[in-house]
N, C-alpha and C positions, 0 to 999 in steps of 0.2 A: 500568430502567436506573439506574444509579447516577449521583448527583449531580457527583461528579470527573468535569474533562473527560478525563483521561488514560485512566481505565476506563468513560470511551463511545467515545473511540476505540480500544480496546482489543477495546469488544462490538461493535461496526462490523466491525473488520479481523475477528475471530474467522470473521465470517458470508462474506467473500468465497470465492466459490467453487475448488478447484483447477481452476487452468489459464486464469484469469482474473486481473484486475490493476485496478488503480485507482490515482486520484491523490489526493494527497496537500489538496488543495484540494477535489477532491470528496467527502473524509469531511468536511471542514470545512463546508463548504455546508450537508448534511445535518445538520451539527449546531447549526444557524443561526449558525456565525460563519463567512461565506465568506473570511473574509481572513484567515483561521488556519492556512492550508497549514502556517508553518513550524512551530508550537505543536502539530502533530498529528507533522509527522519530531520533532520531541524526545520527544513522548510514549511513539514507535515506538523512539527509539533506547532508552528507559529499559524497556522491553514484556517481558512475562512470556514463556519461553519458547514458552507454549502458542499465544501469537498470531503468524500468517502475514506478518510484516510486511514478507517478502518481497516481495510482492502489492501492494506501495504504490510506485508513483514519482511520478516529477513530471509537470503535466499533460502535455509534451512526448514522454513514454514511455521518457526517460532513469532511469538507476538511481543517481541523485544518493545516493542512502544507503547503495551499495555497501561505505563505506570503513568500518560499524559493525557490517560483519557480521566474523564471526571469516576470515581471511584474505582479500585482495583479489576472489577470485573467485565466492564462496560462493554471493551473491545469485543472481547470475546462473546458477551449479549447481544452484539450486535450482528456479527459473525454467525450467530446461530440461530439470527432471526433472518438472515439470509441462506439457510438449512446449512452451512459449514460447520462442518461438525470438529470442536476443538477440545484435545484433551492435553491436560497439564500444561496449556500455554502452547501445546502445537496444532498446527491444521491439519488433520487427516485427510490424506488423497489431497496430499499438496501437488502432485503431480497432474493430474485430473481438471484441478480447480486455477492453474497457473495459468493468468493473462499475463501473455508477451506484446509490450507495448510495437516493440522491433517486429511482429508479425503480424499486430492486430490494425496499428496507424498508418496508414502508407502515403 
């Protein structure tokens, strides 16, 4: 993994599986700064196309990042073309659909 926290949370998001989601505090944890949640959505908002950063919200299962994708709804299109089903901006069966980086990377 590279030294820049921006491209480990980059190599993080890469690895979350389709159809599955995490927060935005749980890639932070993993990367031993837990209290980085928001320094990983900036990292996400600045992100190489090729990263899923779809797959990231806030721990609550809200889609707080919704408004940095290209048109208001994208995230969520996107979300649901990976069958997560999202209403009024949240994920249902956020508990279900949560990849834990701290559980899944070893």
């Amino acid at each position: 993994m590279k030294d820049n926290f921006f491209d480990k949370v980059y190599e993080v998001s890469r690895q979350i599986p389709a159809g599955r989601i995490t927060s935005y505090g749980a890639i932070g944890k993993y990367l031993g700064s837990a209290k980085s949640a928001r320094m990983v959505g900036w990292a996400l908002n600045k992100c190489p196309i090729d990263v899923p950063a779809h797959r990231v919200v806030n721990r609550k299962g809200l889609l707080t990042g919704k408004m940095h994708f290209s048109g208001t709804s994208l995230m969520q299109q996107l979300l649901e073309n990976e069958n997560i089903v999202v209403v009024d901006s949240k994920i249902i069966d956020f508990d279900s659909l949560f990849w834990d980086p701290s559980k899944e990377l070893l």
